[in-house]
Backbone as CSV, one residue per row, in Angstrom:
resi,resn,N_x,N_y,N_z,CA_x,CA_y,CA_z,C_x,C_y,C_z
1,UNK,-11.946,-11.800,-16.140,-10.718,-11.232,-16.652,-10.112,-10.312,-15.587
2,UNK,-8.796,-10.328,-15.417,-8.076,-9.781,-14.515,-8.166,-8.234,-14.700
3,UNK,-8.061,-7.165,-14.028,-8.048,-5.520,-14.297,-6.647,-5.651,-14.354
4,UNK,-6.549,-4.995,-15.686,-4.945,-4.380,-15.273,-4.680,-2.730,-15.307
5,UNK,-3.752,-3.233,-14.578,-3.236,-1.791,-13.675,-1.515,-1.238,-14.473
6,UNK,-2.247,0.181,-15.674,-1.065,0.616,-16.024,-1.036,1.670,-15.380
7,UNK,0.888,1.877,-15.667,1.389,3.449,-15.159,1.676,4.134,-16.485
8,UNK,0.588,5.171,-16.907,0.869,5.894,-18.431,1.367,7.150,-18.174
9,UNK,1.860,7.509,-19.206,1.905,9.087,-18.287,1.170,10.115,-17.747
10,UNK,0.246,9.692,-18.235,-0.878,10.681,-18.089,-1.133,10.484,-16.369
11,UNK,-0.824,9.050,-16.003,-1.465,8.333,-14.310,-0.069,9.014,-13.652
12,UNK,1.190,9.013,-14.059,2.601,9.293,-13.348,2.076,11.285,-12.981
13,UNK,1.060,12.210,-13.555,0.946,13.344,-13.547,0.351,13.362,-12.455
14,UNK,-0.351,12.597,-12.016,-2.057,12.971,-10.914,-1.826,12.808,-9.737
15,UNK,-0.236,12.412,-9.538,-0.462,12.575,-7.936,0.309,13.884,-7.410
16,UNK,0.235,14.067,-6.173,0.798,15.747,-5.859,2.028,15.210,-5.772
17,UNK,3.015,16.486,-5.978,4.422,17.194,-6.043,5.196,15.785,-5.583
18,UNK,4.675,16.010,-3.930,5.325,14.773,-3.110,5.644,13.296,-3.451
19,UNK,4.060,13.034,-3.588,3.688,11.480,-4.439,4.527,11.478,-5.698
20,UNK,5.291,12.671,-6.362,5.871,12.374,-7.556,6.973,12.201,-7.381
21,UNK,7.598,12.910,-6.117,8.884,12.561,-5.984,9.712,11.304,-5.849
22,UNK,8.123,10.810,-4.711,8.465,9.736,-4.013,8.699,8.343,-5.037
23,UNK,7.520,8.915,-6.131,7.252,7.723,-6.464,7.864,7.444,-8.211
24,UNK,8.664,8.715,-8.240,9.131,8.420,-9.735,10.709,9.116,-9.578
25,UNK,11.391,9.779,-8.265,12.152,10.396,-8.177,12.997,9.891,-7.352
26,UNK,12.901,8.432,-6.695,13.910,8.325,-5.431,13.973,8.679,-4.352
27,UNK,13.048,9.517,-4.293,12.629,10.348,-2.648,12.619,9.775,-1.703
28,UNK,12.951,9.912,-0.582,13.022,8.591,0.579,11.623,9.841,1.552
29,UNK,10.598,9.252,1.580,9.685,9.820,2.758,10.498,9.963,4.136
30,UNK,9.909,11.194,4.679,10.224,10.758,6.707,9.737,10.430,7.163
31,UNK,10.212,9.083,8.097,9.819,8.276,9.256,8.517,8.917,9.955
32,UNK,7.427,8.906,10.052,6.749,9.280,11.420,6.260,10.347,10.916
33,UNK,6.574,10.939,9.537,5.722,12.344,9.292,5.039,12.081,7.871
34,UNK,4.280,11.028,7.719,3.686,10.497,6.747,2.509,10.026,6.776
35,UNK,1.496,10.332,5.972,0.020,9.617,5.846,-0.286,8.590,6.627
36,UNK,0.059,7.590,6.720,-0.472,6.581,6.482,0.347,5.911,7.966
37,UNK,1.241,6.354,8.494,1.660,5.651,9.280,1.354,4.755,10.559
38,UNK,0.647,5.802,10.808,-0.596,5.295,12.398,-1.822,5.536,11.837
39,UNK,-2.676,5.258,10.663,-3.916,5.261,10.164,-4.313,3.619,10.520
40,UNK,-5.291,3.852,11.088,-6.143,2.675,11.626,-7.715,2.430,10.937
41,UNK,-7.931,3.440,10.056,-8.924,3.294,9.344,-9.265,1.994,8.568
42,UNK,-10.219,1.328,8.600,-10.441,0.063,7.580,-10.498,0.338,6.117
43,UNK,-9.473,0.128,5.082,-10.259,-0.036,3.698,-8.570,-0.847,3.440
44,UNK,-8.449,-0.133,1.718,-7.465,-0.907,0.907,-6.810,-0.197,0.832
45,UNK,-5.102,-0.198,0.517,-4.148,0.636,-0.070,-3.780,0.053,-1.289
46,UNK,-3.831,1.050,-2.364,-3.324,1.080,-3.735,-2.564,1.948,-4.581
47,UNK,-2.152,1.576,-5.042,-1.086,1.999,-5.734,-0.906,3.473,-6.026
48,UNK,-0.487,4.674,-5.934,-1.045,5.742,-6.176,-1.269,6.188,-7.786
49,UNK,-0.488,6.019,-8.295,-0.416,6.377,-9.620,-1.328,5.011,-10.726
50,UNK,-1.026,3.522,-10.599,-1.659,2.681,-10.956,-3.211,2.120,-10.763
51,UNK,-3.195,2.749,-9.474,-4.417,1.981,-8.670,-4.489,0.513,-8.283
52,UNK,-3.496,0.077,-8.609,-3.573,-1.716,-8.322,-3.460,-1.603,-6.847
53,UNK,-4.973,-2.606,-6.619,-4.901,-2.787,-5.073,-3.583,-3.591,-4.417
54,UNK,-3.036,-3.709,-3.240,-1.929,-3.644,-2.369,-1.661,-4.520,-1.067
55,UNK,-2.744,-3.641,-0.562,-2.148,-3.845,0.681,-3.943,-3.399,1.719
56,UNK,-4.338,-4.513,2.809,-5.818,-4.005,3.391,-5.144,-3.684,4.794
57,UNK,-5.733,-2.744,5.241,-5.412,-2.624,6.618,-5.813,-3.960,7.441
58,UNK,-6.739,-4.964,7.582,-6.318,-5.609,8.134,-4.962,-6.552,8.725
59,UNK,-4.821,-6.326,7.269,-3.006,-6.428,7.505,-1.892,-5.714,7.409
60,UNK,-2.752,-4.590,8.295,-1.205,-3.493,8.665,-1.092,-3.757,10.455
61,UNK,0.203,-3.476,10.507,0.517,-3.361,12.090,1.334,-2.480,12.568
62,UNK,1.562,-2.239,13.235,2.534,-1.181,14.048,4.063,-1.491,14.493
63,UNK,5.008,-1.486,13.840,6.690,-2.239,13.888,7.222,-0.930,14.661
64,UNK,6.619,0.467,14.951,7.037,1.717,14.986,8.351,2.107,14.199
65,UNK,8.370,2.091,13.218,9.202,2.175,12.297,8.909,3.111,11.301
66,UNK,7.549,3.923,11.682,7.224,5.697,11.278,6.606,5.347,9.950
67,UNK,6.294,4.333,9.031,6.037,4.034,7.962,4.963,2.846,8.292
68,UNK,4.112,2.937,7.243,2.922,1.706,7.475,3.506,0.402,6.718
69,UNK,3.346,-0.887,7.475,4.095,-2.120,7.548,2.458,-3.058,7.738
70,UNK,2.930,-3.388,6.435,1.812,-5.293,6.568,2.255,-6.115,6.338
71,UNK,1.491,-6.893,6.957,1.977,-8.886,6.619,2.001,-9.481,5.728
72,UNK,0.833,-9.410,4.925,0.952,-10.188,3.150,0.512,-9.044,2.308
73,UNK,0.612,-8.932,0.923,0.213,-7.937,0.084,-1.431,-8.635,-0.173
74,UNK,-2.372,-7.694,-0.782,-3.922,-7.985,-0.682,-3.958,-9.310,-2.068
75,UNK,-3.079,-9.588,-2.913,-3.093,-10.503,-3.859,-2.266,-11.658,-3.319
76,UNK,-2.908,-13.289,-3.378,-1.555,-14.014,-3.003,-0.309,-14.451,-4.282
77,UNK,0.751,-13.868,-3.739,1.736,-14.323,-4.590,2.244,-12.870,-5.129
78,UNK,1.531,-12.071,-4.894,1.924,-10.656,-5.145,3.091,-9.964,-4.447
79,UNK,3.836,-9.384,-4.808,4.638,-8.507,-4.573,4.499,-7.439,-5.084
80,UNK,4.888,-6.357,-4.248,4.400,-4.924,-4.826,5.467,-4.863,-5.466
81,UNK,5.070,-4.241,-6.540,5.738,-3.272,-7.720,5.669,-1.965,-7.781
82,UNK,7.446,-1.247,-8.116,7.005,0.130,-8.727,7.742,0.300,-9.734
83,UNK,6.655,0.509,-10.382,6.853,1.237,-11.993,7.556,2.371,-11.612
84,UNK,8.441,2.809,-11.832,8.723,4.614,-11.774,9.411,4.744,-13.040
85,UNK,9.220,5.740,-13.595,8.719,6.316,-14.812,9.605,7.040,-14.853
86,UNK,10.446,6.862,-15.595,12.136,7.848,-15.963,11.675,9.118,-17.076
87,UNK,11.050,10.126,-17.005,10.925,10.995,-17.697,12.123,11.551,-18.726
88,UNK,13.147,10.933,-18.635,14.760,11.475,-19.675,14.190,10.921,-20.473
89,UNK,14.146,9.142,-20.266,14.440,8.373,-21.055,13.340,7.746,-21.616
90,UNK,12.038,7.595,-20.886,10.561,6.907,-21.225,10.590,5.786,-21.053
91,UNK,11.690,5.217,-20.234,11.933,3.506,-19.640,10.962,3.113,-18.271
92,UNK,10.976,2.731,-18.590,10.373,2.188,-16.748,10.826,0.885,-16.148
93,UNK,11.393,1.095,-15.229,12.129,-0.239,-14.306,11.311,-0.397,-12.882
94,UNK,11.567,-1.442,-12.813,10.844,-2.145,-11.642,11.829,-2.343,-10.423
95,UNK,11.250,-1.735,-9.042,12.099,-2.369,-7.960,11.032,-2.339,-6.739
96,UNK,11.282,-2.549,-5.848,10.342,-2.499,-4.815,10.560,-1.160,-4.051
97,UNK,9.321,-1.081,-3.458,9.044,0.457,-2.950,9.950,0.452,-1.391
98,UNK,10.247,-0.685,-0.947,10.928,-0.404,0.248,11.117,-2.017,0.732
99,UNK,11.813,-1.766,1.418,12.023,-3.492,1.815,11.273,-4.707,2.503
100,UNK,11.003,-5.450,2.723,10.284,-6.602,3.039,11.227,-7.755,4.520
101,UNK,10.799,-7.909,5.575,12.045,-8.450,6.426,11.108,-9.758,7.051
102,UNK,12.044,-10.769,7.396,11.078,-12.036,8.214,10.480,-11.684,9.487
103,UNK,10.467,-10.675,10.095,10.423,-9.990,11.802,9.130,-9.589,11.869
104,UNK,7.924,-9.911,10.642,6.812,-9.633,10.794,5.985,-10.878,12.226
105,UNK,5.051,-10.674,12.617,3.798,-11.605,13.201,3.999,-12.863,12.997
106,UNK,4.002,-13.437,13.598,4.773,-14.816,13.347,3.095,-15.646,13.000
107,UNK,2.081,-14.862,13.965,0.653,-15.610,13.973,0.315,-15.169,12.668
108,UNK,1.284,-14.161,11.558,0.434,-13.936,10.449,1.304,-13.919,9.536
109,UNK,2.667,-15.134,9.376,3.216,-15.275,8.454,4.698,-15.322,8.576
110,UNK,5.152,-14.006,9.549,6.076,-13.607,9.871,6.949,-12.744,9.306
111,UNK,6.287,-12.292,7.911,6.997,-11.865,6.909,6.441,-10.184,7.432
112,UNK,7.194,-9.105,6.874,6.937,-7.480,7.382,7.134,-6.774,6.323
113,UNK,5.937,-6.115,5.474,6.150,-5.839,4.121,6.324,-3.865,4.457
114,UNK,7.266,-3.532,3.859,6.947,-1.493,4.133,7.221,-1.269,2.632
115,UNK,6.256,-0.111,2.768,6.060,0.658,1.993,5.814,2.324,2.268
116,UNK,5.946,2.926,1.150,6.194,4.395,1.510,4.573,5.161,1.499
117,UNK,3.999,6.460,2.703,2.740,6.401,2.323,2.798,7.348,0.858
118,UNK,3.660,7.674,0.764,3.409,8.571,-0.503,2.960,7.914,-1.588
119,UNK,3.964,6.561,-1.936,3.061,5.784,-2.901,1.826,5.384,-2.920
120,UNK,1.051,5.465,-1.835,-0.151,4.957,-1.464,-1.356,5.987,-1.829
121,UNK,-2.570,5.214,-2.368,-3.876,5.952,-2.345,-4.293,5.086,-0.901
122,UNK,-5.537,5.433,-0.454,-6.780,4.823,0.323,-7.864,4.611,0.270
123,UNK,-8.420,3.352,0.160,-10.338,3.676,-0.635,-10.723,3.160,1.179
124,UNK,-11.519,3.986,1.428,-12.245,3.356,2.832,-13.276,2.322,2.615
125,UNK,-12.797,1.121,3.450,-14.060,-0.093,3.309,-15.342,0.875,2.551
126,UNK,-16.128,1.310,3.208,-17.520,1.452,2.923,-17.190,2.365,1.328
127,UNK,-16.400,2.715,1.159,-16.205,3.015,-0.871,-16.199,1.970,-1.946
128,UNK,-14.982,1.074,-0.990,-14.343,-0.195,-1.831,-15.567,-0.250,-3.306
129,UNK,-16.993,-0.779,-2.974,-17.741,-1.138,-4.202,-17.589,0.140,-4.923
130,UNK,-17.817,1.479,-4.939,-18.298,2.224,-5.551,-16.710,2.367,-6.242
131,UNK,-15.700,2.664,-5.981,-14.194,2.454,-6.328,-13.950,1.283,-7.382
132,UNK,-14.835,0.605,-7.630,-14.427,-0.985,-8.222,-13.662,-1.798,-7.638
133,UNK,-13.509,-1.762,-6.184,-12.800,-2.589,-5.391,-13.884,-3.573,-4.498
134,UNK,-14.729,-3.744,-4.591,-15.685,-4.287,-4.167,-15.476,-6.042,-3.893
135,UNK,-14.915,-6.558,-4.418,-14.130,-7.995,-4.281,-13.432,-7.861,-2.776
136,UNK,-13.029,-6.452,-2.463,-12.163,-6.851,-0.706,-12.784,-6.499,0.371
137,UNK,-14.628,-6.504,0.045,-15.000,-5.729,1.112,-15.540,-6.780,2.082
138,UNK,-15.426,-7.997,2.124,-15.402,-9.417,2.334,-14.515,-8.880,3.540
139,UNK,-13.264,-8.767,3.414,-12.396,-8.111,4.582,-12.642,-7.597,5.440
140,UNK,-13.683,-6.874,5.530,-14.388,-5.760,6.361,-15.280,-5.902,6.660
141,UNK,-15.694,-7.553,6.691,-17.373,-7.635,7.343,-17.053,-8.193,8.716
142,UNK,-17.933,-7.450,9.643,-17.716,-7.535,11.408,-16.133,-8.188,11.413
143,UNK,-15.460,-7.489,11.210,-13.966,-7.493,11.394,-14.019,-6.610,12.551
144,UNK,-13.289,-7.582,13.980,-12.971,-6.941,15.154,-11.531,-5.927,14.968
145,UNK,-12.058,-5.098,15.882,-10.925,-3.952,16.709,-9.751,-4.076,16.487
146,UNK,-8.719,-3.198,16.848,-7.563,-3.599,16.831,-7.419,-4.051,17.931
147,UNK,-7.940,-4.219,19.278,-7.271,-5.214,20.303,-8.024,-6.584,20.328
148,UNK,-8.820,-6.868,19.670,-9.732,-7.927,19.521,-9.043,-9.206,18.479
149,UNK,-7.873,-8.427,17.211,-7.301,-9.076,16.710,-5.776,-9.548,16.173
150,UNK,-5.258,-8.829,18.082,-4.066,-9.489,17.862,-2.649,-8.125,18.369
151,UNK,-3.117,-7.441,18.373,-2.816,-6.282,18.926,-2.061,-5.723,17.937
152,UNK,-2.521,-4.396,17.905,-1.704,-3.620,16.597,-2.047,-3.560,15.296
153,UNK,-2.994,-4.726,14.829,-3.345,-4.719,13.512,-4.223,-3.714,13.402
154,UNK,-4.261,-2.777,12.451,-5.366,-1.710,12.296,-6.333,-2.131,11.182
């Protein structure tokens, strides 16, 4: 059975100030002064408020575009979603967290997915099992370097 991944209110409370802005307020993050941007660490990115896994660093790369950018989302056929959570009204609408362009890796699809790091949690490979993410740690076995696979992928 599939996990599903809600945004209740209680999940829209738990992330800091920032993460709330970003992620239920319209907030546009800055370029280059964000988490996640040049993080080269191995694990998963998920959702901050939902937890639905996302996005693996193996498939992040460097577009220098101050924001972290991957090639496919960690589900196939997935597109990220954001719930953001209209506190007036108790609606929730769906749009994407930032745009998606064809100018990605051509050796990995070609497609260039961004996203904001504020929306983002991080489970580091060696957590993934203890996290209940344990299904992507397959990803992370003797997975070469970043210059070993293509340059830029972290």
């Amino acid at each position: 059975m599939a996990q599903l991944y809600e945004r209740t209110p209680e999940a829209v409370e738990r992330p800091t100030p920032r993460q709330r802005a970003l992620t239920q307020d319209d907030v546009t993050e800055p370029r280059f002064e964000n988490e996640f941007w040049n993080s080269k660490e191995p694990g998963v990115y998920v959702d901050v408020v939902s937890g639905e896994p996302l996005f693996a660093s193996v498939h992040k790369f460097d577009r220098y575009t101050g924001g972290p950018s991957f090639t496919i989302p960690l589900r196939a056929g997935q597109h990220r979603r954001a719930h953001r959570h209209q506190p007036w009204d108790g609606r929730t609408r769906r749009q994407p967290p930032g745009p998606s362009f064809p100018d990605g890796p051509v050796d990995a699809g070609g497609m260039r997915y961004c996203i904001d790091s504020a929306s983002l949690s991080f489970i580091a490979a060696k957590d993934l099992e203890a996290e209940g993410h344990g299904q992507y740690a397959h990803l992370f076995d003797a997975t070469p370097g970043p210059a070993a696979s293509g340059g830029g992928v972290a």
